[in-house]
ROPARO-788174 format. One line per field, with one value per atom (N, C-alpha, C): residue number from 0; atom name; x, y negated, z negated. Coordinates in steps of 0.2 Angstrom, whole numbers, padded with zeros to 4 digits. Layout:
BEGIN
nr: c(NUM|...) $
atom: c(CA|...) $
xx: c(X|...) $
yy: c(Y|...) $
zz: c(Z|...) $
This chain:
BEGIN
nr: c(0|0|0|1|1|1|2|2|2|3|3|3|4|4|4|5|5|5|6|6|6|7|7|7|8|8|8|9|9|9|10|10|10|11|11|11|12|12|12|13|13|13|14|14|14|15|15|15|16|16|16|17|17|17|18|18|18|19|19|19|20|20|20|21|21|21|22|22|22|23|23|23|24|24|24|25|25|25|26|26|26|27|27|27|28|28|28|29|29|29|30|30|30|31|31|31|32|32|32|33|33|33|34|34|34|35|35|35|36|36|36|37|37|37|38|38|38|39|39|39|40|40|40|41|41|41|42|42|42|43|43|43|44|44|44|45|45|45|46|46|46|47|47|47|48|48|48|49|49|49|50|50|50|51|51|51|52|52|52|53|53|53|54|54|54|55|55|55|56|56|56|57|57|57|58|58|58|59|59|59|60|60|60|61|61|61|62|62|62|63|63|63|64|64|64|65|65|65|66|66|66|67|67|67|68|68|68|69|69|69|70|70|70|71|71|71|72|72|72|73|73|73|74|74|74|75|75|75|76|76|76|77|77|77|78|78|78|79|79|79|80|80|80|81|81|81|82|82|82|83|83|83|84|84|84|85|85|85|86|86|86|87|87|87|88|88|88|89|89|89|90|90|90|91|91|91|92|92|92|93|93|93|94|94|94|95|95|95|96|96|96|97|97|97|98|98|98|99|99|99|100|100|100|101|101|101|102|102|102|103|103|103|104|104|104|105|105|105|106|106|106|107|107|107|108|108|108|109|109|109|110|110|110|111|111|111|112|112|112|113|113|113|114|114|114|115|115|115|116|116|116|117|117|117|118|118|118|119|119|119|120|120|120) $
atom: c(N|CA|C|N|CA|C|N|CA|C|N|CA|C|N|CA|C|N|CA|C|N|CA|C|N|CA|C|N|CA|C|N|CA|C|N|CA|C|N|CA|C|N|CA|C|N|CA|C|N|CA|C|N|CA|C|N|CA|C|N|CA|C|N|CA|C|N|CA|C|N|CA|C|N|CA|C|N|CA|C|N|CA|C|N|CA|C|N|CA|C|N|CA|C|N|CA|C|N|CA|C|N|CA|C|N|CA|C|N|CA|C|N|CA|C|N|CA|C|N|CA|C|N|CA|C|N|CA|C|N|CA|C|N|CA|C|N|CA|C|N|CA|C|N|CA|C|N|CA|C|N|CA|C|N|CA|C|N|CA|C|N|CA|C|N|CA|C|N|CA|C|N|CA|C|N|CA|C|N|CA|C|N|CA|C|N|CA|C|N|CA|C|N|CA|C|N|CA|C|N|CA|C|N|CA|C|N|CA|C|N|CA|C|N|CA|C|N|CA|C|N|CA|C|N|CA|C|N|CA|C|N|CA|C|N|CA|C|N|CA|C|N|CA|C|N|CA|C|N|CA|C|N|CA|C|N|CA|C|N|CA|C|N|CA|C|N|CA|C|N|CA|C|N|CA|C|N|CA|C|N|CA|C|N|CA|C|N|CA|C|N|CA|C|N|CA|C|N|CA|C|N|CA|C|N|CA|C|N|CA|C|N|CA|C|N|CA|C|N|CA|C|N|CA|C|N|CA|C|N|CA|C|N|CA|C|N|CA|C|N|CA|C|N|CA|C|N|CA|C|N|CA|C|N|CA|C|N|CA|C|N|CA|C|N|CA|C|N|CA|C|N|CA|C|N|CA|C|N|CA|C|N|CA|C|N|CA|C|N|CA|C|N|CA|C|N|CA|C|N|CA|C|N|CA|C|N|CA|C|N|CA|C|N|CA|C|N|CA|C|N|CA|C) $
xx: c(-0070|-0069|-0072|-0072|-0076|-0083|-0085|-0092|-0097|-0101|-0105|-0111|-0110|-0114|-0122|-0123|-0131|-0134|-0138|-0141|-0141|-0136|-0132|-0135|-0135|-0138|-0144|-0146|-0153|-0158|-0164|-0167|-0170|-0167|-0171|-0178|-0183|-0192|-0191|-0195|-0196|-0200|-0197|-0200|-0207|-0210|-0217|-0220|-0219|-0220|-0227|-0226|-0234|-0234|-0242|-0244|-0244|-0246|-0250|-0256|-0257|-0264|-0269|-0267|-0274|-0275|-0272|-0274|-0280|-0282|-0287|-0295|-0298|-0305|-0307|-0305|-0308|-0307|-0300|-0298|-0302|-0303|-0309|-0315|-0318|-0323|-0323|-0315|-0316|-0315|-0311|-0312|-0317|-0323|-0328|-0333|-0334|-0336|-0337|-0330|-0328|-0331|-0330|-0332|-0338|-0341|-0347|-0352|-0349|-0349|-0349|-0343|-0341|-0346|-0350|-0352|-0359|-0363|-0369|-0367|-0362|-0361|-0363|-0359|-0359|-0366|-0369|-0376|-0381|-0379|-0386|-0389|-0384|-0391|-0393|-0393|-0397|-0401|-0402|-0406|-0411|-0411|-0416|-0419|-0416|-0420|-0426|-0423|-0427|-0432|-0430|-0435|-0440|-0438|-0443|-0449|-0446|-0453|-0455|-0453|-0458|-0462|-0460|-0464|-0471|-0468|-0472|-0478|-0477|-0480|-0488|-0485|-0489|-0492|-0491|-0493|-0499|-0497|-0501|-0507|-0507|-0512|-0516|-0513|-0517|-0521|-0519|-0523|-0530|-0526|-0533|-0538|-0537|-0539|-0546|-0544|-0548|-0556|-0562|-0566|-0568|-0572|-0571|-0575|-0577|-0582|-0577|-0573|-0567|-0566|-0564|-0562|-0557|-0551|-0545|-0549|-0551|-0553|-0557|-0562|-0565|-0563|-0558|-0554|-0549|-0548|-0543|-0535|-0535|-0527|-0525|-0519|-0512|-0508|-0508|-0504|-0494|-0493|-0485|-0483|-0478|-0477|-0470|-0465|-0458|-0457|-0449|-0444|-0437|-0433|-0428|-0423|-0425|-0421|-0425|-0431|-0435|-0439|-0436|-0439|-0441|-0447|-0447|-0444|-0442|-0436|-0430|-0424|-0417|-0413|-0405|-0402|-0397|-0401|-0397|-0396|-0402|-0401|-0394|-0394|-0389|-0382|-0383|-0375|-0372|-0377|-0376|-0373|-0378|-0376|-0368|-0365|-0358|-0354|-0357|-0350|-0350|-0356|-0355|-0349|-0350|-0346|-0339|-0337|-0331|-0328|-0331|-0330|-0331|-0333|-0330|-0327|-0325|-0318|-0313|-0313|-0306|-0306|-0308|-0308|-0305|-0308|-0306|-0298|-0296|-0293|-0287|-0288|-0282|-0280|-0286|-0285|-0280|-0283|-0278|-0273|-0271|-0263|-0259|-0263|-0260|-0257|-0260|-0259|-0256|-0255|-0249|-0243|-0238|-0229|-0227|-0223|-0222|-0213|-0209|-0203|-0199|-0199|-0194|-0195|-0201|-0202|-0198) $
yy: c(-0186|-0180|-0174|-0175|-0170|-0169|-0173|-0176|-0170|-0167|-0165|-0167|-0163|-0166|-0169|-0175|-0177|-0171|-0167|-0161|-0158|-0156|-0151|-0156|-0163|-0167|-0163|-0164|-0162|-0167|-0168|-0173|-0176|-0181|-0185|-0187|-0184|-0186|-0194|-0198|-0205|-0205|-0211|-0214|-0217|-0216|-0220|-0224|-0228|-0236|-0236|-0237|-0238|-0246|-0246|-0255|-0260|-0264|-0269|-0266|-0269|-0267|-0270|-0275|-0278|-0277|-0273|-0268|-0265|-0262|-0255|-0260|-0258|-0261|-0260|-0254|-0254|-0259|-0261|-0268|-0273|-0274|-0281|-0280|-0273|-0273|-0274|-0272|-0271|-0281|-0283|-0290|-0293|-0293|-0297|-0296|-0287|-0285|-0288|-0289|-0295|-0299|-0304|-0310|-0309|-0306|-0307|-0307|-0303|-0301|-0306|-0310|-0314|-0321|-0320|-0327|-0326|-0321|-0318|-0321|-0319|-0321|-0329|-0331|-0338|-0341|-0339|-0341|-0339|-0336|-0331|-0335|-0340|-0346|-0350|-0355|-0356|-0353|-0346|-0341|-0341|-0340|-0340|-0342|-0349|-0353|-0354|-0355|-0355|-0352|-0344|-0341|-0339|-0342|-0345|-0348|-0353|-0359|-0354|-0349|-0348|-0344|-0339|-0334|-0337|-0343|-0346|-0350|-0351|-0355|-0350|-0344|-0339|-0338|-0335|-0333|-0340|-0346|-0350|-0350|-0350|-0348|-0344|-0336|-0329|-0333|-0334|-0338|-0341|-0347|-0352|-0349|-0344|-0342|-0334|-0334|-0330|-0334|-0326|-0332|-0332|-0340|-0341|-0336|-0332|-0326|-0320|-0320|-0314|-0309|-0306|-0303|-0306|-0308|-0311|-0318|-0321|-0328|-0328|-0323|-0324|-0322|-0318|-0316|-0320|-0323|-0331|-0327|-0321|-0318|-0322|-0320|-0326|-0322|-0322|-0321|-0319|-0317|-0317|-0319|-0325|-0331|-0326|-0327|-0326|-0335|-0331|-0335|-0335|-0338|-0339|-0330|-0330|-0322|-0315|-0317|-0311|-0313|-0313|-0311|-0307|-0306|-0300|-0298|-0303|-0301|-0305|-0301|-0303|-0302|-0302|-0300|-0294|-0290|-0284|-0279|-0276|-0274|-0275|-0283|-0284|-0284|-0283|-0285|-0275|-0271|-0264|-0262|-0265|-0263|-0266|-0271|-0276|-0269|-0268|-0265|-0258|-0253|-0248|-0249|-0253|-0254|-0256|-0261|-0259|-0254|-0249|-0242|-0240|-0239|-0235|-0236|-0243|-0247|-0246|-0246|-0244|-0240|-0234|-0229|-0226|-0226|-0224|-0230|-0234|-0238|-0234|-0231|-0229|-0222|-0219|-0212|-0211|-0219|-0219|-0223|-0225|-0228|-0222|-0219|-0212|-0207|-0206|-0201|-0203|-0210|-0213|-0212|-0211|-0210|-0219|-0218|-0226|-0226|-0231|-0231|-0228|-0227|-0222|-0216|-0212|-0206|-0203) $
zz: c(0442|0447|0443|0437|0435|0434|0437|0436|0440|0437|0443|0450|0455|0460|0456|0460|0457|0458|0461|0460|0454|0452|0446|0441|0441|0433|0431|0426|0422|0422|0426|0428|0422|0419|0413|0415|0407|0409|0408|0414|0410|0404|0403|0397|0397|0393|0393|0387|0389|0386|0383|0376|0375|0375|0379|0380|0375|0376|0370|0368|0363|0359|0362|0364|0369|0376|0379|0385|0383|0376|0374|0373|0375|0378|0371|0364|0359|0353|0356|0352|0353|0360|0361|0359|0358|0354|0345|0343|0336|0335|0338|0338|0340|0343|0345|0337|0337|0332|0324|0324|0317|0318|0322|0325|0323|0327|0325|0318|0314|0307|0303|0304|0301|0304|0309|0313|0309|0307|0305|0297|0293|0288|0286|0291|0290|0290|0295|0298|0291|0289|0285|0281|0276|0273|0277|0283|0285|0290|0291|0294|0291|0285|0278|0277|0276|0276|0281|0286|0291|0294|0292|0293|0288|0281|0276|0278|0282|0283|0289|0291|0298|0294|0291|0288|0282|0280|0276|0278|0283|0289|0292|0293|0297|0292|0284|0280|0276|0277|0276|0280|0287|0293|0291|0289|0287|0284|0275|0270|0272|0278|0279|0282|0288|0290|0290|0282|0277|0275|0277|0276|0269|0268|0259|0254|0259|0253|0253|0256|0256|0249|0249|0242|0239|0241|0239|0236|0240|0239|0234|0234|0226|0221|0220|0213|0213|0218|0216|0216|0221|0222|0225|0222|0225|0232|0238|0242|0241|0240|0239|0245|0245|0251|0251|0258|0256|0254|0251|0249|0252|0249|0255|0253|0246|0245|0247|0247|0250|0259|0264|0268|0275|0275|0279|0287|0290|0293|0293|0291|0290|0294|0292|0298|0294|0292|0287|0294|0300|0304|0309|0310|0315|0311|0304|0301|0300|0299|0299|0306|0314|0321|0321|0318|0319|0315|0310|0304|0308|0310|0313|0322|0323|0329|0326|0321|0317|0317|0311|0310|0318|0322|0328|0333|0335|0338|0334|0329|0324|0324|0323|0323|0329|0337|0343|0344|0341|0343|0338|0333|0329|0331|0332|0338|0344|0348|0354|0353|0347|0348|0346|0341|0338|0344|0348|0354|0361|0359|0367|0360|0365|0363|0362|0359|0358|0360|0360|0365|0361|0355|0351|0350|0354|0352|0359) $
């Protein structure tokens, strides 16, 4: 009886629930991200290789393809071939674009867990 009319109550704010982590579109980037990093990783000695023998390849072409009074060919210069540790295209570009997307999926992802309320606040 003592209770006050419902009007008189003090209107409690709801609550807001913070989601899963995997609602946030930066998580599926910061995970596809890794994935990918780590897929590049894997691949990269047999990329090497392989792009060894292409690069090798083209480079043997140029070679033949010099005619035999050239200048290289009569001072008997040796061409520098790639190796599997030197070649001229790698995959250092696309492992920089993965780690760059890392650092800025986690980054935006640690932002926006930081700034939703979580059930205890």
């Amino acid at each position: 009886m003592n209770e006050p009319p419902d009007d008189a109550r003090p209107a409690e704010a709801p609550q807001v629930v913070r989601g899963p982590i995997t609602d946030s579109p930066w998580f599926w980037a910061l995970l596809f991200s890794l994935v990918a990093l780590i897929a590049l990783q894997i691949m990269a000695r047999k990329y090497s290789l392989r792009q060894t023998q292409i690069e090798q390849q083209y480079q043997g072409r140029q070679w033949a393809h010099l005619e035999p009074e050239s200048a290289l060919r009569e001072k008997g210069d040796v061409i520098a071939f790639s190796s599997s540790d030197e070649v001229v295209i790698d995959l250092r570009p696309l492992r920089l674009v993965a780690i760059a997307l890392i650092a800025l999926s986690g980054a935006m992802l640690l932002l926006r867990w930081r700034s939703e309320p979580s059930a205890g606040r």
